[in-house]
C-alpha positions in Angstrom: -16.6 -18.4 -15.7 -15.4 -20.2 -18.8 -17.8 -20.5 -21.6 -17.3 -23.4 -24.5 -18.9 -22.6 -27.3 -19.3 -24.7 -30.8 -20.2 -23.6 -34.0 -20.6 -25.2 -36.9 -19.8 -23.2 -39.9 -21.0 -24.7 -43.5 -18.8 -23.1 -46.6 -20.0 -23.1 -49.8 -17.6 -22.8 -52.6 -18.1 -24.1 -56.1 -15.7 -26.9 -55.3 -17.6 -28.4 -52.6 -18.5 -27.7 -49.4 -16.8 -28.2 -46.4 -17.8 -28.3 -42.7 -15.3 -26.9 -39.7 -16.2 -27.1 -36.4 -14.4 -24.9 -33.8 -14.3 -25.7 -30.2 -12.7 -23.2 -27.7 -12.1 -23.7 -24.1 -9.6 -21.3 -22.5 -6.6 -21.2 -25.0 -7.1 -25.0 -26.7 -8.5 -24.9 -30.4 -9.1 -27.9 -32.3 -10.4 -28.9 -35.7 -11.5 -31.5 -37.4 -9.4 -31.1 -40.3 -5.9 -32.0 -39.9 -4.1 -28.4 -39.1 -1.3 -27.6 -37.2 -2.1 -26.4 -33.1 -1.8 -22.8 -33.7 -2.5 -19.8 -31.1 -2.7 -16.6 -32.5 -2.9 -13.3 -30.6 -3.4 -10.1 -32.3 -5.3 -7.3 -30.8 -7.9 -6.7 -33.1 -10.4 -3.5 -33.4 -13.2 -2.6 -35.4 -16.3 -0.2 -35.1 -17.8 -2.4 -32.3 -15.4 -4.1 -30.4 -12.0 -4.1 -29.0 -10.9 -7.5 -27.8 -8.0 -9.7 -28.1 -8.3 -11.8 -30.8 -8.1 -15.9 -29.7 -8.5 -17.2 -33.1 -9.2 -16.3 -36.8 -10.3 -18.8 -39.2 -9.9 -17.7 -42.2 -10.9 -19.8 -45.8 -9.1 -19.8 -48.6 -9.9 -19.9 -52.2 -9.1 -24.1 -52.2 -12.0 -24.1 -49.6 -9.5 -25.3 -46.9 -9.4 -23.0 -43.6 -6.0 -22.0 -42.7 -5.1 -20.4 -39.2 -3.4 -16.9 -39.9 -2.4 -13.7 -37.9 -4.5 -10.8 -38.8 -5.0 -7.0 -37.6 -8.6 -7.4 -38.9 -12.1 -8.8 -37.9 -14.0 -10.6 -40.7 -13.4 -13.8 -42.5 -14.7 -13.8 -45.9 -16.5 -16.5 -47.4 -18.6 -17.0 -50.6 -21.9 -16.6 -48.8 -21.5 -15.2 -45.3 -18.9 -13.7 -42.6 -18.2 -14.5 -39.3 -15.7 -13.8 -36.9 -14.5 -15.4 -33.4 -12.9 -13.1 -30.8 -12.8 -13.8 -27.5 -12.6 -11.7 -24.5 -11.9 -12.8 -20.6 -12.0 -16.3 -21.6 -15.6 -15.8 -23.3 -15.8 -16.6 -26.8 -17.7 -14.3 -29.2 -18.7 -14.7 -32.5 -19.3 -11.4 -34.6 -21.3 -11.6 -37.9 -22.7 -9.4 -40.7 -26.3 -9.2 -41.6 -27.9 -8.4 -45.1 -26.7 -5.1 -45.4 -23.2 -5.9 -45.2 -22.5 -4.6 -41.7 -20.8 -6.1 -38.7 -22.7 -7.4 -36.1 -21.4 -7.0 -32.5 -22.5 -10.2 -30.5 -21.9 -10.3 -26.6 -21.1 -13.0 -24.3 -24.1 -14.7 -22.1 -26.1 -12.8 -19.4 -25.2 -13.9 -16.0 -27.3 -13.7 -13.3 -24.8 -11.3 -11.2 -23.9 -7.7 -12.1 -25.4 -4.5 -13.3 -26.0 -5.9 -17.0 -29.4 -6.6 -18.5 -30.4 -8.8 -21.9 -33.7 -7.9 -23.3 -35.0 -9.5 -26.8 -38.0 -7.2 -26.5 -40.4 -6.0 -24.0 -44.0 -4.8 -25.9 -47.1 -4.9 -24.2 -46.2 -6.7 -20.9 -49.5 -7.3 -18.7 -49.3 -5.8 -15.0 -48.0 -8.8 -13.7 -45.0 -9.2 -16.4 -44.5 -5.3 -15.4 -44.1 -5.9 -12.1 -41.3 -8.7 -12.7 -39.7 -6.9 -14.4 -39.2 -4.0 -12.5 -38.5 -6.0 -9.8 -35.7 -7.6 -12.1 -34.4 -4.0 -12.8 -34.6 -3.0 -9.4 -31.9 -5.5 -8.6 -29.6 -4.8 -11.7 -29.3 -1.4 -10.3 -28.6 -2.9 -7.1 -25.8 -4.3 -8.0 -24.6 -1.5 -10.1 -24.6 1.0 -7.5 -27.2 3.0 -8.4 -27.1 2.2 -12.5 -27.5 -0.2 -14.8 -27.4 -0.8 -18.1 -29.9 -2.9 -20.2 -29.4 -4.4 -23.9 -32.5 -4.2 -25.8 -32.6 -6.6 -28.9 -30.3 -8.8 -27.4 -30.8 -12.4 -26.7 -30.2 -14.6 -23.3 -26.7 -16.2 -25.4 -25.8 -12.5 -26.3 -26.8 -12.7 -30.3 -27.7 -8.9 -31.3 -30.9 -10.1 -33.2 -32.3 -6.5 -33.4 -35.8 -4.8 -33.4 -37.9 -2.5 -36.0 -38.2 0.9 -35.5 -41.6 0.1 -34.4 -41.1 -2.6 -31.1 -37.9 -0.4 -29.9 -39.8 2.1 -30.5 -42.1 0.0 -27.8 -39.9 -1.5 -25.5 -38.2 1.9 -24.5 -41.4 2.8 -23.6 -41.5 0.3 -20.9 -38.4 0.4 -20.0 -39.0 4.1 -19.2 -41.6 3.3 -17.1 -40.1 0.8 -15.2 -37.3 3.3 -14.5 -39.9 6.1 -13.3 -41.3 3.4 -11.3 -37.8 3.2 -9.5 -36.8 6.9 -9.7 -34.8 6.7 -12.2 -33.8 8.2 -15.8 -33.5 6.5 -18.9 -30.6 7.5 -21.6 -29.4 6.1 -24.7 -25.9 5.5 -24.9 -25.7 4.0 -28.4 -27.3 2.2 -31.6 -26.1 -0.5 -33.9 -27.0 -2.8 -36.4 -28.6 -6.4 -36.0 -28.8 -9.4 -37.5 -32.6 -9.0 -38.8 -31.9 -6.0 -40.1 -33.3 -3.8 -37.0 -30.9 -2.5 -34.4 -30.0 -3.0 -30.9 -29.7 0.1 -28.4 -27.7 0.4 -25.3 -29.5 2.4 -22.4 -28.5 3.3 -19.4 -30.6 3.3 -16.3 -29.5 5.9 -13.0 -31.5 6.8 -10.2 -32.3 10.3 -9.8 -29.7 12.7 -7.4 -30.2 12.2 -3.9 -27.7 13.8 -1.1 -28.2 10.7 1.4 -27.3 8.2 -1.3 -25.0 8.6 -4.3 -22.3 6.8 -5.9 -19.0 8.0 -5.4 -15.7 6.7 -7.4 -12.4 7.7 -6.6 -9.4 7.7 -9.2 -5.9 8.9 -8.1 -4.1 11.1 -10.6 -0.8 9.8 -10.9 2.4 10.8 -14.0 5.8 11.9 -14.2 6.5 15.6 -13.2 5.1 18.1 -16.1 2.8 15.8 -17.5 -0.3 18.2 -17.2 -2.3 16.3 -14.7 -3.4 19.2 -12.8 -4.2 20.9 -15.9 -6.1 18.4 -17.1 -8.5 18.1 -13.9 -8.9 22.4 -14.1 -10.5 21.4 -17.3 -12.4 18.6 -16.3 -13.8 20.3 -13.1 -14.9 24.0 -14.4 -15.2 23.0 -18.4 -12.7 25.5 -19.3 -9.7 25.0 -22.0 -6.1 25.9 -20.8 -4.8 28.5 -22.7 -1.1 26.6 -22.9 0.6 28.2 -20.1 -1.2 26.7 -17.0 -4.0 29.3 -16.4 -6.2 25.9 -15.8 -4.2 24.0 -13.1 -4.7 27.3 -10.8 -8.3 25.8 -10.2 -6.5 23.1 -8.2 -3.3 24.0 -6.6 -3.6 24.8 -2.7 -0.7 26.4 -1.9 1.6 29.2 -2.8 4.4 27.7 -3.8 2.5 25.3 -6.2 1.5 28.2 -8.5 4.7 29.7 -8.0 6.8 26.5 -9.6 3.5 24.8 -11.7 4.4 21.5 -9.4 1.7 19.7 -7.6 3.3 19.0 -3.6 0.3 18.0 -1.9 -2.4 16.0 -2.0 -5.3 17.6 -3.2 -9.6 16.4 -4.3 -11.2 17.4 -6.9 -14.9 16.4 -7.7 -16.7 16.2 -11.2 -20.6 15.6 -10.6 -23.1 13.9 -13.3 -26.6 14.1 -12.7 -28.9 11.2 -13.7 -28.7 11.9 -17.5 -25.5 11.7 -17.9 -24.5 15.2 -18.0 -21.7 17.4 -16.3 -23.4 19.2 -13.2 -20.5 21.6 -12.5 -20.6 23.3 -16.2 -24.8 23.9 -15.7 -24.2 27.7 -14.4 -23.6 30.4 -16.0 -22.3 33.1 -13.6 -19.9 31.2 -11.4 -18.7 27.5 -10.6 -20.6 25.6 -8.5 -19.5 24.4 -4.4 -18.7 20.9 -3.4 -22.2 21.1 -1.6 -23.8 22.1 -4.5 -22.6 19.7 -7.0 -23.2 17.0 -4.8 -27.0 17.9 -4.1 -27.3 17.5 -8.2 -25.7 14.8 -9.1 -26.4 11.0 -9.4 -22.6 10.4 -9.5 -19.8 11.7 -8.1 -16.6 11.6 -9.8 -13.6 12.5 -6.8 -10.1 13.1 -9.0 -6.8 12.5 -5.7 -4.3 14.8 -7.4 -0.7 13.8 -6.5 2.6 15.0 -7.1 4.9 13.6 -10.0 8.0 14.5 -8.3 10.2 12.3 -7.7 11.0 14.0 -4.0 7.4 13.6 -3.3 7.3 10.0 -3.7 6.6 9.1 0.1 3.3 11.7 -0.4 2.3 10.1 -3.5 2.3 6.5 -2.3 0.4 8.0 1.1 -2.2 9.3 -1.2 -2.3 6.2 -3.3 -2.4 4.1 -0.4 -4.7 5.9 1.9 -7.9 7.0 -0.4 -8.6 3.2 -1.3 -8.9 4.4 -5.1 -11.3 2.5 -7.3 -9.3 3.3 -10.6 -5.9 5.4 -11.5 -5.5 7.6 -14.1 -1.7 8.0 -15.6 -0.8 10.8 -17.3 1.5 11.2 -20.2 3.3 14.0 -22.0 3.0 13.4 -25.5 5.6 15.6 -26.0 8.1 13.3 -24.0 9.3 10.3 -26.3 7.5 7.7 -24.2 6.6 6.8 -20.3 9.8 8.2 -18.7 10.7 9.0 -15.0 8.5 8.8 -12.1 5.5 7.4 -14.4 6.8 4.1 -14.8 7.6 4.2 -11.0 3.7 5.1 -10.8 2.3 2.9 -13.0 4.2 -0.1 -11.2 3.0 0.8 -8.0 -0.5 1.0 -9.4 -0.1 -2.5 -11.1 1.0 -4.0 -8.2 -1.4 -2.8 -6.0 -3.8 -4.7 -8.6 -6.1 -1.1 -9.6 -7.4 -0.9 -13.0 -5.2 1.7 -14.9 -6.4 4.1 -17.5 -3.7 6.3 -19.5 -4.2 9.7 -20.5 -2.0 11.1 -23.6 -1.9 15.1 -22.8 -0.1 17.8 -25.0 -1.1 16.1 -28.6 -1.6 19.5 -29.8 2.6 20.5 -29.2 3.6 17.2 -30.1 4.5 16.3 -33.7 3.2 12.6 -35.6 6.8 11.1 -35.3 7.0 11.7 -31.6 3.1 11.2 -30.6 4.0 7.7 -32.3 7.3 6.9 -30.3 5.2 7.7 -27.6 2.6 5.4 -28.3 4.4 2.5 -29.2 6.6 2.7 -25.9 3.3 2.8 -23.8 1.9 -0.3 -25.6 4.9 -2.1 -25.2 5.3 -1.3 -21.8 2.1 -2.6 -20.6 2.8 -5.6 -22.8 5.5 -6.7 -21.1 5.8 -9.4 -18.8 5.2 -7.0 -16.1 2.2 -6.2 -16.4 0.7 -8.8 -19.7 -2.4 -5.6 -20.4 -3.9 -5.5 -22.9 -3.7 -1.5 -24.8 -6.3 -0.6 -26.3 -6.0 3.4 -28.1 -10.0 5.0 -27.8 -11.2 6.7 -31.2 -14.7 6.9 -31.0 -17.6 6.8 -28.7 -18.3 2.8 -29.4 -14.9 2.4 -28.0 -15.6 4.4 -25.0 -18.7 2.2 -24.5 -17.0 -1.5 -24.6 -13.4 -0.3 -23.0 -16.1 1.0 -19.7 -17.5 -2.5 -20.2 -14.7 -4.4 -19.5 -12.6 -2.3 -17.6 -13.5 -3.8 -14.4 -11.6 -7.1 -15.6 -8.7 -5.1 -14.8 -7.2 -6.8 -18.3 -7.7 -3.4 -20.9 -5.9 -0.5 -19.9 -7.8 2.3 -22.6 -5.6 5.0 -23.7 -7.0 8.4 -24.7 -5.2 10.9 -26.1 -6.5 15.1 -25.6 -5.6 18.1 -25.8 -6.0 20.4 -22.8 -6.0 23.4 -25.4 -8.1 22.5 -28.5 -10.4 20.3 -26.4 -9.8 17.4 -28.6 -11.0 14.0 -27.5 -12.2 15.6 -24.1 -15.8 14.7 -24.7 -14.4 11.2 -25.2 -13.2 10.8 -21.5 -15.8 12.6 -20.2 -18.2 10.1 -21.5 -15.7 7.1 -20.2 -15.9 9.0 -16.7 -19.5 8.7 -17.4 -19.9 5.0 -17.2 -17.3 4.2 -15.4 -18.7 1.6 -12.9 -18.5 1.4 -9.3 -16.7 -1.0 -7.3 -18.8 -4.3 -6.1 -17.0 -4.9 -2.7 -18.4 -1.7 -1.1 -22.1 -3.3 -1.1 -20.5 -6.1 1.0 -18.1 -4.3 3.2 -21.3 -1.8 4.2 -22.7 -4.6 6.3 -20.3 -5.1 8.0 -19.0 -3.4 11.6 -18.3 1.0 10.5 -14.5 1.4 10.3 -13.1 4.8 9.3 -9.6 5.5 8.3 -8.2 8.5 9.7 -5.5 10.5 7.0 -6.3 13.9 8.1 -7.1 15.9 11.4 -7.8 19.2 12.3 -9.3 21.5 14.9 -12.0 23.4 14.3 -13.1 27.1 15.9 -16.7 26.7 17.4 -16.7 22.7 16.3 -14.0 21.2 18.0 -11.9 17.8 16.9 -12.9 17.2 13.0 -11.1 14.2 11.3 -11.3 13.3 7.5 -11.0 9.6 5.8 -12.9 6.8 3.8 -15.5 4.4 4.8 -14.0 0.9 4.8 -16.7 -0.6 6.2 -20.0 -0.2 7.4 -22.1 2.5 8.1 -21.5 5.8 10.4 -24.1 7.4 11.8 -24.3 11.0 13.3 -25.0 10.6 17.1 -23.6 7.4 17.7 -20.0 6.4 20.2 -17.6 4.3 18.4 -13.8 3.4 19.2 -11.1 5.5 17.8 -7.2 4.0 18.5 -4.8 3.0 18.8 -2.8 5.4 20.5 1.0 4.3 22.0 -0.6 2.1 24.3 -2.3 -0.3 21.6 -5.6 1.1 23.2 -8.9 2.7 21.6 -11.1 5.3 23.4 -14.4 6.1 23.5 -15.8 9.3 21.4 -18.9 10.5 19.7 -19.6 11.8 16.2 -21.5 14.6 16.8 -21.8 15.5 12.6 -20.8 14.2 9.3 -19.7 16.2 5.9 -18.9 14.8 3.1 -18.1 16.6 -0.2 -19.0 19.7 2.4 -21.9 18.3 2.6 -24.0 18.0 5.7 -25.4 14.1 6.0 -26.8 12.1 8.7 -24.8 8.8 7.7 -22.6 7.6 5.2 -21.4 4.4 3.7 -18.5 2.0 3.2 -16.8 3.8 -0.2 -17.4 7.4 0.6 -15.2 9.2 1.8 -16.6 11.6 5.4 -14.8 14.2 7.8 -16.6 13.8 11.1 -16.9 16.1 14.2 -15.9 14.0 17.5 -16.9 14.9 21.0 -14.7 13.9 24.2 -11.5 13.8 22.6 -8.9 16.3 21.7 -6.6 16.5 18.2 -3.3 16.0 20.0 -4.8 12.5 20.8 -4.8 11.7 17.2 -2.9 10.7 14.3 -2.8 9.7 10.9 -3.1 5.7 10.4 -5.7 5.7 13.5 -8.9 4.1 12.9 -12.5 5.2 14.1 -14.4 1.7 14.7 -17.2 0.2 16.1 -17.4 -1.4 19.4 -18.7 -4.9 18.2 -15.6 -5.4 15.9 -13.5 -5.8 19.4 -10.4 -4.3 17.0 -7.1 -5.1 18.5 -3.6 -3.0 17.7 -0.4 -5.1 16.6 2.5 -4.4 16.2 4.4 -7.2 14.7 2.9 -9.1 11.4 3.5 -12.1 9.0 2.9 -11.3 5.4 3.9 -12.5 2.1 6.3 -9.8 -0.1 7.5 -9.0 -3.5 10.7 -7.2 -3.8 9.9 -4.9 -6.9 13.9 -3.2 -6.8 16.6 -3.5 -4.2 20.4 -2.4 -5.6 21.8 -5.2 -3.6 20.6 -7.4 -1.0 18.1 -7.7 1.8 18.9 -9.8 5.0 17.4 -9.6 8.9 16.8 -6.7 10.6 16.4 -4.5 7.4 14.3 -1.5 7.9 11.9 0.5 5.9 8.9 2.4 6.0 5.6 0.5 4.9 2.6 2.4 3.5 -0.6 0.4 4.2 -3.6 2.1 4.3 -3.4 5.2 5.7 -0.7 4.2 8.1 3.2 5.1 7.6 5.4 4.2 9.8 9.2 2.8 9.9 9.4 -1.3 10.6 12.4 -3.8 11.3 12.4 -7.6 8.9 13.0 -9.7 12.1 12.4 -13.0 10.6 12.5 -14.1 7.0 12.3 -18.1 5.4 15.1 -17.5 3.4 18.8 -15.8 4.4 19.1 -12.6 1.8 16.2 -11.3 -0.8 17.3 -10.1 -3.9 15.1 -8.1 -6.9 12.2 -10.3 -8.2 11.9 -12.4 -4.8 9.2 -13.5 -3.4 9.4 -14.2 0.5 7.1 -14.8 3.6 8.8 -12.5 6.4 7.6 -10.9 9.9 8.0 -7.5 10.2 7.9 -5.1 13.7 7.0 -1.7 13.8 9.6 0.5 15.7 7.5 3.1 17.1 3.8 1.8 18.1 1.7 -0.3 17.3 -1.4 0.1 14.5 -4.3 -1.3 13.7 -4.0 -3.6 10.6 -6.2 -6.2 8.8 -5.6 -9.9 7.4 -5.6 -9.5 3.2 -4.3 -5.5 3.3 -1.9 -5.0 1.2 1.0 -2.4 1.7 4.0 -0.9 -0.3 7.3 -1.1 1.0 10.0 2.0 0.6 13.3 2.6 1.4 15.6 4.8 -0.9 14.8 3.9 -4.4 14.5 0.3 -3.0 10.3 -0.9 -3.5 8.7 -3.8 -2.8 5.1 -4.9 -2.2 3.6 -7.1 0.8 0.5 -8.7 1.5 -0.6 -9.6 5.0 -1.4 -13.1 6.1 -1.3 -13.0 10.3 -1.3 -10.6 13.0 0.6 -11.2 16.1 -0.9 -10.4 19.3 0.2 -7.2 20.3 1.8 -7.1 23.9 2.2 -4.0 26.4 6.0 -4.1 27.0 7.2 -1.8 29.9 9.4 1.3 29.4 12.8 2.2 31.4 13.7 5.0 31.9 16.8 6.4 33.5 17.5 8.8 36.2 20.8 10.1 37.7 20.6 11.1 41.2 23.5 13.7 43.1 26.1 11.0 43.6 25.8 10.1 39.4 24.6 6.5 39.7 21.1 6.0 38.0 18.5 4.5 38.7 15.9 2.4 36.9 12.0 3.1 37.1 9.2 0.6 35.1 6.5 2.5 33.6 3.9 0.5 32.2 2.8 1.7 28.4 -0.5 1.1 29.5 -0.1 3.9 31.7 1.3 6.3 29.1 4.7 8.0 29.8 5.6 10.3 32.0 8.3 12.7 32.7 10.8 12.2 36.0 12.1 15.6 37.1 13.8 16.4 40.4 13.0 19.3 42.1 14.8 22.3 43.3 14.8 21.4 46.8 15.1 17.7 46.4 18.3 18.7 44.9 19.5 20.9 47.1 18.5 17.9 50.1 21.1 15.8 48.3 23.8 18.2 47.8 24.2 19.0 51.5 23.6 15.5 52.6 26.7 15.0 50.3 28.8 17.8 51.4 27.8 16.1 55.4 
């Protein structure tokens, strides 16, 4: 939504006065005094805020404003200060108060989202209580679970500020309407406001429940060595590393991984916060707490997808960056390494084209010296600067940062950057309180009313259980007990099974939600039967395989060209599987094209989804896809060949439908013919 906002500033200076008005709408500034059309961006930072800076008006000691580039956030004047930054399009116009200090001002409350204004809230009668938990109810709603609330904040998002006294008062309230709701009230931070009070931040979470919490997933993506497995030992047991690995052993799963120090396989980890905000797996002091365990304690749930940084692991990290649905991405950096080199810009492309809010973790500041921590650093920036990806950096120092980078990281416009130390522990508590208030994803409160649809990306079998498959909700809701679809095998057809239990985090549940992910025990169907890329679904959807599909594509790298009947493997979802360009609208596609193109799987068909988007991978060759129309999938009959005695062979229709079945002669068939032959 774009917000126009005027304000008139009056100047006194002992010349004169002078009035300026400034108007902004998107990117157009004008004033009333004749100055040059001028758009400056700088990426400004102060105490409060971290925004990109639109426009700085700045007065000089003629009176006359002038438009200048500047690193910082005030304008001076003779009598007071003021500052316009703007963020997503939203102008907002810092200040100071009497005291001298800066005034962070917010942009309007809107009537959607997990955000709450409050000027004050003493004394309400029952009925005013009631409203307003009501209100709050719904704010947490929409949050997830959580919500945050402004107090001392006005409708237009000026920070007027309250007395000790009336916040004091209207924290009271608020805690009881969050008792009212089951929920806990915590501060997250205080500042200054314009009368001279201050305005607090608090953050509103309903208590842990095992049937109902929020769950966020964020893939752990880098370039080989850049201590991502390290860094989630230290996030999941609270532990420091003690610089030669001893932390990453918390996380590896095989052998070989603790053998080489190289992450090969896709692996989950789970960090737990209860509805205070704090850590559940470092509250024990004998030993580290289960999946199970953490998950019956904690409001929010935190699920780290390691993957490998090897470049010869590429096709297992896309599958894993592909098939969990991730809410976020987390990029890991070697400070040590002069910059984002090897597979992490192959990462972070993959992630930006896939359109998931990036966050970028500097590890190893502790080995690296100030000259190179810096080249690193400024190679970042500039990277996500570029025309690739047009982000906007911003370096985390302090916990105000951490609260307005969570803020408006959901714009998928600031990428934070952190910077920690696996060893010393330095800035850890910093992330830690970003993982905090991270928020969750919007679209899984629509996609849960919708028809249940599981993705399938592992299966096992079971002793004593039987058929046990793993994946994430897409849509809906799965109930224990109830007979859904699962397909579709070679045929394009789904079969009939029942989820007889569901776990998730090893956690015993009698449903789950679109956004969690579930393994769930089926009944009336074996493992051989299934397949990674199959979907469980319910009956009312009426899903239907394809195997041919129009989609729109981005070629992201191809050494030469690309023409008809090019293959590759495509990565959508949780399905991989080789496909064939038959049909393209132009002759040959070339780095940095864009194209609309049919593609046709070469093995089976899958079950796919209008608006899924896909990665596609051949060699170092990457592009990205989009999908606009399914085709109709159509049973097409199988020949197969058989040689009889005299060596001629003969041609037998088997319908896919039908599945495919083996043509042996026997023994004495064989014989039969040999004689008749001989005769």
């Amino acid at each position: 939504m774009d917000y126009k906002v005027k304000q008139q500033q009056k100047q006194q200076t002992k010349n004169g006065s002078t009035t300026t008005t400034i108007t902004t709408s998107k990117n157009m500034v004008n004033h009333k005094e004749q100055q040059p059309d001028k758009l400056v961006k700088s990426i400004t930072k102060s105490t409060e805020e971290l925004t990109i800076q639109e426009n700085i008006l700045t007065t000089s000691t003629s009176g006359q404003p002038t438009v200048q580039p500047t690193t910082t956030t005030t304008t001076t004047t003779t009598t007071s200060t003021t500052t316009t930054t703007s963020t997503n399009n939203t102008v907002l116009v810092d200040s100071t108060n009497g005291n001298g200090c800066v005034i962070e001002h917010l942009k309007p409350e809107v009537e959607y989202g997990n955000i709450e204004y409050k000027l004050q809230l003493i004394n309400p009668t029952p009925d005013r209580l009631e409203h307003l938990t009501s209100q709050m109810k719904w704010r947490i709603g929409e949050g997830a679970g959580e919500c945050l609330y402004e107090l001392g904040v006005s409708d237009d998002g000026t920070a007027v500020g309250l007395s000790d006294e009336d916040m004091a008062s209207s924290l009271e309230t608020l805690n009881k309407m969050a008792k009212k709701l089951g929920a806990d009230l915590t501060i997250i931070r205080e500042r200054p406001g314009l009368s001279g009070g201050k305005v607090v931040e608090a953050l509103i979470r309903k208590y842990a429940s095992t049937e109902d919490f929020s769950e966020i997933r964020v893939v752990c993506c880098g370039n080989v060595d850049a201590g991502k497995s390290t860094l989630l030992g230290v996030l999941k047991c609270g532990v420091l590393d003690d610089g030669r690995g001893k932390a990453r052993l918390n996380v590896f799963r095989h052998r070989h991984e603790v053998e080489s120090g190289r992450t090969s396989s896709i692996s989950q980890e789970i960090v737990g916060f209860d509805s205070k905000g704090k850590i559940v797996n470092y509250n024990t002091l004998h030993s580290s707490l289960s999946p199970s365990e953490i998950c019956e304690s904690s409001s929010k749930i935190i699920t780290f997808v390691d993957l490998a940084g090897h470049e010869k692991y590429l096709k297992t990290t896309l599958f894993g960056m592909t098939s969990s649905s991730p809410d976020y991405c987390m990029i890991a950096v070697g400070a040590n390494t002069m910059g984002a080199t090897g597979m992490c810009k192959e990462h972070l492309g993959i992630a930006l084209s896939l359109h998931i809010p990036v966050y970028i973790v500097i590890t190893k500041i502790d080995r690296a010296p100030e000259n190179v921590l810096a080249a690193t650093m400024t190679d970042i920036k500039k990277i996500l600067r570029g025309p690739g990806a047009r982000k906007l950096p911003v370096v985390i120092k302090n916990q105000d940062d951490v609260v307005v980078a969570a803020r408006n990281f959901v714009s998928d416009r600031v990428v934070p950057i952190f910077t920690v130390s696996n060893v010393t522990g330095e800035n850890l508590d910093l992330l830690r309180m970003f993982l905090n208030l991270l928020p969750a994803r919007k679209e899984w409160e629509s996609l849960a009313l919708k028809p249940a649809q599981l993705d399938i990306d592992s299966t096992w079998n079971v002793s004593g259980v039987g058929t046990v498959v793993s994946g994430t909700v897409m849509k809906g809701v799965i109930t224990a007990g109830e007979t859904l679809l699962i397909g579709p095998d070679d045929g394009g057809n789904f079969v009939q099974t029942l989820v007889k239990s569901i776990h998730t985090k090893r956690l015993p549940v009698k449903h789950v939600k679109a956004g969690q992910t579930a393994s769930l025990a089926l009944k009336r169907i074996k493992k051989e039967q299934i397949r990674k890329g199959m979907v469980i679904i319910h009956p009312s959807a009426k899903p239907q395989a394809t195997r041919e599909f129009i989609a729109e594509v981005l070629i992201l790298f191809h050494s030469t060209t690309i023409s008809k009947n090019y293959e590759s493997v495509i990565h959508c979802l949780s399905t991989t599987q080789s496909a064939r360009l038959i049909e393209m609208d132009k002759e040959v596609l070339r780095t940095g094209d864009r194209a609309r193109v049919k593609f046709r799987y070469l093995h089976r068909p899958q079950f796919l989804t209008v608006g899924s988007k896909f990665v596609i991978r051949e060699g170092r060759s990457k592009g990205i896809g989009r999908i606009v129309e399914l085709c109709p999938f159509v049973v097409e009959p199988i020949v197969h060949k058989i040689s009889n005695a005299h060596g001629h062979s003969n041609a037998h229709l088997t319908n896919a439908t039908n599945g495919v079945k083996k043509q042996t002669v026997t023994r004495a068939q064989r014989l039969k013919n040999k004689t008749s032959s001989d005769g």
